[in-house]
Biopython code that builds the backbone (N, CA, C, O; Angstrom):
import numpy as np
from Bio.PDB.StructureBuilder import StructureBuilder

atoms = [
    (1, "UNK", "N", (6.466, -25.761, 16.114)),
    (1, "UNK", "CA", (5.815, -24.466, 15.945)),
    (1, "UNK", "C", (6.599, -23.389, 16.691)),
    (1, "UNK", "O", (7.224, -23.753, 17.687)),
    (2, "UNK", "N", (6.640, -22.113, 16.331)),
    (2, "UNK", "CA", (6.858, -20.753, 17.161)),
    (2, "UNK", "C", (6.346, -20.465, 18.071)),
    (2, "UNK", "O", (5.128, -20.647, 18.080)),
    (3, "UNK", "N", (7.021, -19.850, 19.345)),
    (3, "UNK", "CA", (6.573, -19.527, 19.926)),
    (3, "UNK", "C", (5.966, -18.185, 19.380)),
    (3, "UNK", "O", (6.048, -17.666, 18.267)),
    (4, "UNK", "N", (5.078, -17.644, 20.991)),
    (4, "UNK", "CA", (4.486, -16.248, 20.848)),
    (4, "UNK", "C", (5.906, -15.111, 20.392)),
    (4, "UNK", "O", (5.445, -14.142, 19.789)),
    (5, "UNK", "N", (7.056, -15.049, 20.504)),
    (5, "UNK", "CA", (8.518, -14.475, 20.897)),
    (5, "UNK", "C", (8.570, -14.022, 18.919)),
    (5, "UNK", "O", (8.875, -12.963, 18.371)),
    (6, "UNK", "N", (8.016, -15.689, 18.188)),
    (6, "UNK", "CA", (8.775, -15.458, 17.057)),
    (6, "UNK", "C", (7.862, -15.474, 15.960)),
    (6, "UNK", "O", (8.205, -15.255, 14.798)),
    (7, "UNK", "N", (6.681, -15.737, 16.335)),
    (7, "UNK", "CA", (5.124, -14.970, 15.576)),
    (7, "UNK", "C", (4.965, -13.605, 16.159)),
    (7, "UNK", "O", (3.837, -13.190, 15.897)),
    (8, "UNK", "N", (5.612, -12.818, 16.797)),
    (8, "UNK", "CA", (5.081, -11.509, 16.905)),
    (8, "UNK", "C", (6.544, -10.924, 16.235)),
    (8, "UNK", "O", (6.302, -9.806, 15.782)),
    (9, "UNK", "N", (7.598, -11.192, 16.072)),
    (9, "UNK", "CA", (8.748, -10.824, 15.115)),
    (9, "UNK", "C", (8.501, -10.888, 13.861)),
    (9, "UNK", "O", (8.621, -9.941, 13.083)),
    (10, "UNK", "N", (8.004, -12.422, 13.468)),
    (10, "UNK", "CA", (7.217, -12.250, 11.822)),
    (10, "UNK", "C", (6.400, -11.055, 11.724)),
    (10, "UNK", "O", (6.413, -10.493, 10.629)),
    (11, "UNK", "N", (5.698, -10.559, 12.639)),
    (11, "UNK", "CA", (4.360, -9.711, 12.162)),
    (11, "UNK", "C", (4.927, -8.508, 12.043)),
    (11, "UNK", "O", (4.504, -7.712, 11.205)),
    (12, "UNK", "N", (6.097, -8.174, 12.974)),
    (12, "UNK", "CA", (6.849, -7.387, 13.118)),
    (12, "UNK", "C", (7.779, -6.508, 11.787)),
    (12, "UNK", "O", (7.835, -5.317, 11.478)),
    (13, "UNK", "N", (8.625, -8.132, 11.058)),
    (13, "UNK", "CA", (8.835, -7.824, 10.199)),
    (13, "UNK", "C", (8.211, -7.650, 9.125)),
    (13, "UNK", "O", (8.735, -6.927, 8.278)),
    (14, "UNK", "N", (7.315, -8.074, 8.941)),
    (14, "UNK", "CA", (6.251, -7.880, 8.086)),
    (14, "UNK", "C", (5.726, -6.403, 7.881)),
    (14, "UNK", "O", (5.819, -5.730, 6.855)),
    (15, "UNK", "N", (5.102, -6.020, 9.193)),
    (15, "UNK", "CA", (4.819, -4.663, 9.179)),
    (15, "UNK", "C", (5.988, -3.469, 8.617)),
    (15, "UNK", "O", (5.688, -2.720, 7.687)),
    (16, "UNK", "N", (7.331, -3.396, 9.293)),
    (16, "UNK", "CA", (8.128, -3.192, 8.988)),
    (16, "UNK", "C", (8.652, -3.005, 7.379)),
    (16, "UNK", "O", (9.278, -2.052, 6.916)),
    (17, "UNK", "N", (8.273, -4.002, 6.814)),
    (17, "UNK", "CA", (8.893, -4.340, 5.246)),
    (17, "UNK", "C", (7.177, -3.398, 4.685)),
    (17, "UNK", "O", (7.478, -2.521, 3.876)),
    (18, "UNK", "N", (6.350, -3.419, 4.830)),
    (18, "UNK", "CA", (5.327, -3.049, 4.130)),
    (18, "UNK", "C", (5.299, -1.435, 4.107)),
    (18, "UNK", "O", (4.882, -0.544, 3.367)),
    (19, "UNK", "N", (6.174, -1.598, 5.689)),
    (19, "UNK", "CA", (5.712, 0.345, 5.732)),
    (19, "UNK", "C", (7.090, 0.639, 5.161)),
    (19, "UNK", "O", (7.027, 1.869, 5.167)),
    (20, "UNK", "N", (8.159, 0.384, 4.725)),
    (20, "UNK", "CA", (9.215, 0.967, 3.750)),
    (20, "UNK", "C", (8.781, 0.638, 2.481)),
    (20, "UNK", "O", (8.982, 1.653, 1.814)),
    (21, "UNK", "N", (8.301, -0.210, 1.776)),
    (21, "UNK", "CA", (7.983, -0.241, 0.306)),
    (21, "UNK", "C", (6.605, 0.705, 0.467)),
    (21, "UNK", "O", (5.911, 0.695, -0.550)),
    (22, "UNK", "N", (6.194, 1.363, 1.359)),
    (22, "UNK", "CA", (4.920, 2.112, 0.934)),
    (22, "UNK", "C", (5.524, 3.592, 0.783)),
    (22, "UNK", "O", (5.164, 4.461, -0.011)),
    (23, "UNK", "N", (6.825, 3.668, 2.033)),
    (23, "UNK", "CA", (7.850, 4.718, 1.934)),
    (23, "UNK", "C", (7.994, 4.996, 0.195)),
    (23, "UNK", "O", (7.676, 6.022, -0.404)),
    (24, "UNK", "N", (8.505, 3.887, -0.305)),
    (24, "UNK", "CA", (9.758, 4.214, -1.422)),
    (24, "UNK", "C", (8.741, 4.265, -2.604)),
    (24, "UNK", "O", (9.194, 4.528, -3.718)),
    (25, "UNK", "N", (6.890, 3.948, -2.397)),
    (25, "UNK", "CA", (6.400, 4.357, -3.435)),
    (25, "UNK", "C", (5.885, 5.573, -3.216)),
    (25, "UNK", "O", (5.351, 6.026, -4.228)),
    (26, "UNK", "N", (5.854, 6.074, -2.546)),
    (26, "UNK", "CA", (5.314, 7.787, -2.202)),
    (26, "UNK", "C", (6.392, 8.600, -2.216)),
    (26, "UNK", "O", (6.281, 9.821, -2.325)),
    (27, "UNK", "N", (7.536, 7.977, -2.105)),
    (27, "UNK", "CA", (8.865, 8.597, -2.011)),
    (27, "UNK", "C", (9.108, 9.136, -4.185)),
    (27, "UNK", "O", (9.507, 10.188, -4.686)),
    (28, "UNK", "N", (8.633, 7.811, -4.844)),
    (28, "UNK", "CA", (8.885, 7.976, -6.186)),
    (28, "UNK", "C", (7.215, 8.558, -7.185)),
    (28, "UNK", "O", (7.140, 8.535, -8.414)),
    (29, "UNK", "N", (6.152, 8.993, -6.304)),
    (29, "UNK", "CA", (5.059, 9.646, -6.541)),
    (29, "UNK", "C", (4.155, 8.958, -7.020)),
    (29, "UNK", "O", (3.293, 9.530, -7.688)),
    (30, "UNK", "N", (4.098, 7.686, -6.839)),
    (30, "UNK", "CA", (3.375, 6.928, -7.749)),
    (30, "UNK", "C", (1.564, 7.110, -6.623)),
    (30, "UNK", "O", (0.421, 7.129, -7.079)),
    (31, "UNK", "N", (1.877, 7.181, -5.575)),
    (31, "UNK", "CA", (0.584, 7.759, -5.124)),
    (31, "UNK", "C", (-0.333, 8.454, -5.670)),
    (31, "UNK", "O", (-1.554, 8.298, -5.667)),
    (32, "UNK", "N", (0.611, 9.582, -6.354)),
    (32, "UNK", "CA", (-0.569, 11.048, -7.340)),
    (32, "UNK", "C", (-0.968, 9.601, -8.626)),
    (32, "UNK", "O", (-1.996, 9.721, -9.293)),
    (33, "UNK", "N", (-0.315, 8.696, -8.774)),
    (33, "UNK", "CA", (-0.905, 8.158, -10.377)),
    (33, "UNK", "C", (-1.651, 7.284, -10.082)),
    (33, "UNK", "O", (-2.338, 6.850, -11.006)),
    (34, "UNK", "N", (-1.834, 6.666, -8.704)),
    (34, "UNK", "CA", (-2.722, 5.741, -8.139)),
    (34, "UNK", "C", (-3.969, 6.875, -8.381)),
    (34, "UNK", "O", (-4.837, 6.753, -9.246)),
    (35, "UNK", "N", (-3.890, 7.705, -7.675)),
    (35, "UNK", "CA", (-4.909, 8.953, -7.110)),
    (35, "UNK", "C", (-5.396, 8.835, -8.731)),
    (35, "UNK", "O", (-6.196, 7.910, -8.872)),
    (36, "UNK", "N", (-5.162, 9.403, -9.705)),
    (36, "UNK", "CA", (-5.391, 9.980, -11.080)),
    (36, "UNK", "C", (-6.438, 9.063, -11.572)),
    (36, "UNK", "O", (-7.604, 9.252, -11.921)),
    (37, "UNK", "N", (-5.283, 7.449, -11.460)),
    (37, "UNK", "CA", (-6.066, 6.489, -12.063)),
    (37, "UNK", "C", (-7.798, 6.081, -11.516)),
    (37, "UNK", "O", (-8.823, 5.834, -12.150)),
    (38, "UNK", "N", (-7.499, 6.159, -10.116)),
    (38, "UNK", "CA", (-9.114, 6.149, -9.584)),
    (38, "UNK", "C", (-10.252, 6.779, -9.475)),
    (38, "UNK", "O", (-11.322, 6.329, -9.065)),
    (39, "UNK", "N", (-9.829, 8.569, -10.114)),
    (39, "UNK", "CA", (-10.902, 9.103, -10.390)),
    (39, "UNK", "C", (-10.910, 8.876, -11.720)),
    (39, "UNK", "O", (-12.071, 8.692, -12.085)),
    (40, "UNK", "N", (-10.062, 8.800, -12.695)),
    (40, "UNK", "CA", (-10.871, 8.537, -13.606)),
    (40, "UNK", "C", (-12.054, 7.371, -13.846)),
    (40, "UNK", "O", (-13.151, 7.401, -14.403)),
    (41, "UNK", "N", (-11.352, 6.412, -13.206)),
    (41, "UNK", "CA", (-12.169, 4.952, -13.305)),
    (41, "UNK", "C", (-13.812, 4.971, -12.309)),
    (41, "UNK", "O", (-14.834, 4.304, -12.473)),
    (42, "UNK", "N", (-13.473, 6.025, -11.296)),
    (42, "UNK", "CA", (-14.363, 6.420, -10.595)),
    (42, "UNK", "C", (-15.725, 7.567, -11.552)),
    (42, "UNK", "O", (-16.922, 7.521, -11.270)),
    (43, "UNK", "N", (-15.205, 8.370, -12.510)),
    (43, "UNK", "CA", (-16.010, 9.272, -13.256)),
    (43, "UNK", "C", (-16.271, 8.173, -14.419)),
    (43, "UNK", "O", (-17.225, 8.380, -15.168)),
    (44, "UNK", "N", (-15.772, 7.448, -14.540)),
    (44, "UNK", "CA", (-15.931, 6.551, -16.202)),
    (44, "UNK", "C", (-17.337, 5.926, -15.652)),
    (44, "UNK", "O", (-18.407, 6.242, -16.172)),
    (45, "UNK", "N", (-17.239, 4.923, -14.447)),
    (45, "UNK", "CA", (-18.354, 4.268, -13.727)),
    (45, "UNK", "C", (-19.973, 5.473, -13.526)),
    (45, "UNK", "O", (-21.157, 5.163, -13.660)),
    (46, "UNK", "N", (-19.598, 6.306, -13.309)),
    (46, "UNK", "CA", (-20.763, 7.558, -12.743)),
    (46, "UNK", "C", (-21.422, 7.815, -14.358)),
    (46, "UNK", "O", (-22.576, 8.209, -14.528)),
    (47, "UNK", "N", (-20.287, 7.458, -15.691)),
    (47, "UNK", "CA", (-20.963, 8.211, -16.570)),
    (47, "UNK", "C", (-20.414, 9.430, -17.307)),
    (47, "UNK", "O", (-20.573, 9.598, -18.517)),
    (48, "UNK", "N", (-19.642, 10.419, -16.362)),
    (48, "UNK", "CA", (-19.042, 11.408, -16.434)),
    (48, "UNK", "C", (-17.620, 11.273, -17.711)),
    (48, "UNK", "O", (-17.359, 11.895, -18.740)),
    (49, "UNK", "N", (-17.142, 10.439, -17.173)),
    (49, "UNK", "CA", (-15.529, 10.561, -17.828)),
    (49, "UNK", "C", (-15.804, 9.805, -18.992)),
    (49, "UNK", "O", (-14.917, 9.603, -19.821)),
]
sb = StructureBuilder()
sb.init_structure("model")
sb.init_model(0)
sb.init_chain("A")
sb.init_seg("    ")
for serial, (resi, resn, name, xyz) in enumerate(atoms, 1):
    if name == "N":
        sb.init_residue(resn, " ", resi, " ")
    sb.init_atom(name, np.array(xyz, "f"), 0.0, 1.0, " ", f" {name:<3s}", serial, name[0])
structure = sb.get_structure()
């Protein structure tokens, strides 16, 4: 097993790798189409959309 040294490097890299692919999707706007997609699905549910 790992020590504490090389389970807190995994988590490390982990964190690391998650917060650049969250970079490079806000970087290419896909945030606004996340955003879009959930109010609609959000007004479809209410009735509205």
């Amino acid at each position: 097993m790992k020590g504490p040294k090389g389970v807190w490097a995994l988590r490390a890299g982990f964190l690391l790798g998650g917060l650049a692919l969250v970079g490079v999707g806000a970087a290419r706007g896909e945030a606004w189409e996340v955003m879009e997609k959930a109010v609609r699905i959000c007004l479809e549910c209410i009735g509205i959309g």
